[in-house]
C-alpha positions in Angstrom: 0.0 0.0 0.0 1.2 3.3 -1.0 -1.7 6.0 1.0 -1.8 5.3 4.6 -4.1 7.8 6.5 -3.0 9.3 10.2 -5.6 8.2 12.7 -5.3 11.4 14.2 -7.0 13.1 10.3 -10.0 15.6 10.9 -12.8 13.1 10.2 -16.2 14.4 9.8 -18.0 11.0 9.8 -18.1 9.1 12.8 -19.0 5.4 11.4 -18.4 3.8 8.0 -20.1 0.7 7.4 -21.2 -0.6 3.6 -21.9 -4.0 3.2 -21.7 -5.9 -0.4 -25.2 -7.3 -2.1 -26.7 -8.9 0.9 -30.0 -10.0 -0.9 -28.0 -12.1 -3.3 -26.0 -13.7 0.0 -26.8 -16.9 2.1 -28.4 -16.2 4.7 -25.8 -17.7 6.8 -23.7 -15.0 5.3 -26.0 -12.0 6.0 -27.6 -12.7 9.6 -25.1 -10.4 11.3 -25.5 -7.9 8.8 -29.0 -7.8 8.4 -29.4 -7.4 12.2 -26.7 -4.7 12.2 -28.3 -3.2 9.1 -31.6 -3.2 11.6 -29.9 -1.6 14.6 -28.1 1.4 12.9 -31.6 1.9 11.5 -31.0 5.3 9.4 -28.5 6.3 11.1 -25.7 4.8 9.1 -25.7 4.1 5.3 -24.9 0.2 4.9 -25.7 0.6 0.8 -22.9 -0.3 -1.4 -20.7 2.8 -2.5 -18.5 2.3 -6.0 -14.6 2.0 -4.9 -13.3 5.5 -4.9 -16.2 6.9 -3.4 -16.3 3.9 -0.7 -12.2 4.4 0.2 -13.0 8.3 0.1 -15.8 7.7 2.9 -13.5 5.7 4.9 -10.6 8.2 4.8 -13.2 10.5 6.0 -14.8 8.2 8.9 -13.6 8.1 12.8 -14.6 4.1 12.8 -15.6 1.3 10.2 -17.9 -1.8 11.6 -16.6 -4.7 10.1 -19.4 -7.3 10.1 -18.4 -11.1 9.6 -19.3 -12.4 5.8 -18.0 -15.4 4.2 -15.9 -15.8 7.3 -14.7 -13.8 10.3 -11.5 -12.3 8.3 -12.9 -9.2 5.6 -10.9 -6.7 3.2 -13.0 -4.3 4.8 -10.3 -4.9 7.8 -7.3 -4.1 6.1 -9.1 -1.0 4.9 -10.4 0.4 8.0 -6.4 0.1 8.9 -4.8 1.8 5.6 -7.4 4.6 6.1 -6.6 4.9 9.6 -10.2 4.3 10.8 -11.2 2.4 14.7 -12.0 -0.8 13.2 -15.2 -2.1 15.2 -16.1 -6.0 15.3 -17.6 -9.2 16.5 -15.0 -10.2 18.7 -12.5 -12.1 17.2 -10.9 -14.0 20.4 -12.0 -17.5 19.4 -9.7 -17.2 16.3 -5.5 -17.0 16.0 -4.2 -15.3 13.1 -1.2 -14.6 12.1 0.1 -11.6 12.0 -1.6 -11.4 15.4 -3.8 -7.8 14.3 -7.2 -8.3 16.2 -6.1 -7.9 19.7 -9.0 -6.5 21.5 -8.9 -3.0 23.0 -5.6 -2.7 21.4 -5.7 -2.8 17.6 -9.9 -2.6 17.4 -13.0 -2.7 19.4 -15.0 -5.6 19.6 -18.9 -6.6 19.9 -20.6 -9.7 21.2 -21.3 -12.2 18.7 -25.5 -11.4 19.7 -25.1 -7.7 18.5 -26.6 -7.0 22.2 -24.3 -4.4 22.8 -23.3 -3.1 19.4 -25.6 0.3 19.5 -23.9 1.3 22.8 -20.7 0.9 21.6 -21.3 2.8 18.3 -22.6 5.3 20.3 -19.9 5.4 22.6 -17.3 5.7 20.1 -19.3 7.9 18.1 -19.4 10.5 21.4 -15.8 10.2 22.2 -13.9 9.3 19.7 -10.5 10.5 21.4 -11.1 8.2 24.0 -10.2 5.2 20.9 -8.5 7.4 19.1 -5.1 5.6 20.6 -6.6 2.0 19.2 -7.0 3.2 15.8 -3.2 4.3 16.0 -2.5 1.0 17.5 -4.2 -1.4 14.9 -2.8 0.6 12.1 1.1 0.5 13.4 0.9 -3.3 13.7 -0.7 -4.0 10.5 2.0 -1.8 8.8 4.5 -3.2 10.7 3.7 -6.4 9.8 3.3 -6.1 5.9 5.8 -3.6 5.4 8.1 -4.0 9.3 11.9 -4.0 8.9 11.6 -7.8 9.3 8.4 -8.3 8.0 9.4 -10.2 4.6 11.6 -12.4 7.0 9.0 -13.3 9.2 6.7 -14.2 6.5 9.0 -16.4 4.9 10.2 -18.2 8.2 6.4 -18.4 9.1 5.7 -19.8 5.8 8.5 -22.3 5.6 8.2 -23.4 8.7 4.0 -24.6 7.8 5.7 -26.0 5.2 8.0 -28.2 6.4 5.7 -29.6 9.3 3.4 -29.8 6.7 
C-alpha cells in the first residue's frame, strides 16, 4: 500500500459501514448484517458505494464496523487500517491469526457475537472518539508493521517455511 491515512485526520464521519449485495447472500452470510443493518436503523448508510467513493468515505470516517461475511477475516479490515479508521467487530478471540492484528482493546473494538451491545458501543465511540483514538493508531502501526516492518518479509518467509516443512 502506497496511501496510509493518520488516525489522528479531521474526520467528519463518525461510522463507516457498507456492506456488499446482501440480498443475493446466504443467509448464513447476512444474519449479522442484516441485524446490524436493523440496529443502525437510518443512522448509518450500509448501501454499497463504487470504490473511490467507498475508500474516500472511509478516509473520511472516525470508525468502520466490520461485520463477519464469508468468514470472520474481511478486506474491509485491512481498509479500515490503511485509512486509519477504529475498526469495530464481533469479537474475534475465538480465532488465531497470524500476524496477530485483532487484539481487543488494542488494535480494534469488539462486539458480542449477539449484536446486544453493538448500539452502545457505536454510540460510545461515536461520542468520544478520542477516548479510541489511541486504538486506531494502535491497529494501524501493527498491520503496517507487519506487511511492510523492517523484518516483515523475513518473518513471513520463516512463518511460511516453517508450515511447510511440518506440513
Amino acid at each position: 500500500p502506497k496511501r496510509w491515512v493518520p488516525p489522528s485526520t479531521e474526520r467528519e464521519i463518525d461510522i463507516c459501514s457498507r456492506f456488499s449485495g446482501m440480498p443475493r447472500r446466504r443467509a448464513t452470510v447476512c444474519f449479522h448484517r442484516e441485524k446490524l443493518r436493523e440496529i443502525l436503523g437510518d443512522e448509518v448508510s450500509t448501501d454499497r458505494l463504487g470504490r473511490s467513493a467507498y475508500f474516500k468515505e472511509m478516509e473520511a470516517s472516525k470508525a468502520v464496523i466490520s461485520p463477519f461475511g464469508w468468514s470472520e477475516l474481511a478486506f474491509r479490515d485491512f481498509e479500515a487500517f490503511l485509512s486509519g479508521c477504529l475498526l469495530i467487530k464481533p469479537d474475534m478471540g475465538h480465532l488465531e491469526t497470524w500476524p496477530d492484528i485483532y487484539q481487543d482493546g488494542v488494535t480494534y473494538v469488539s462486539y458480542d457475537w449477539s449484536l446486544d451491545d453493538v448500539a452502545d458501543l457505536i454510540e460510545r465511540v461515536a461520542a468520544n472518539f478520542q477516548e479510541y483514538l489511541d486504538i486506531a493508531r494502535s491497529g494501524q502501526a501493527n498491520y503496517r508493521n507487519a506487511i511492510l516492518g523492517d523484518h516483515a518479509r523475513d518473518a513471513f518467509v520463516a512463518r511460511f517455511a516453517g508450515i511447510v516443512r511440518s506440513g
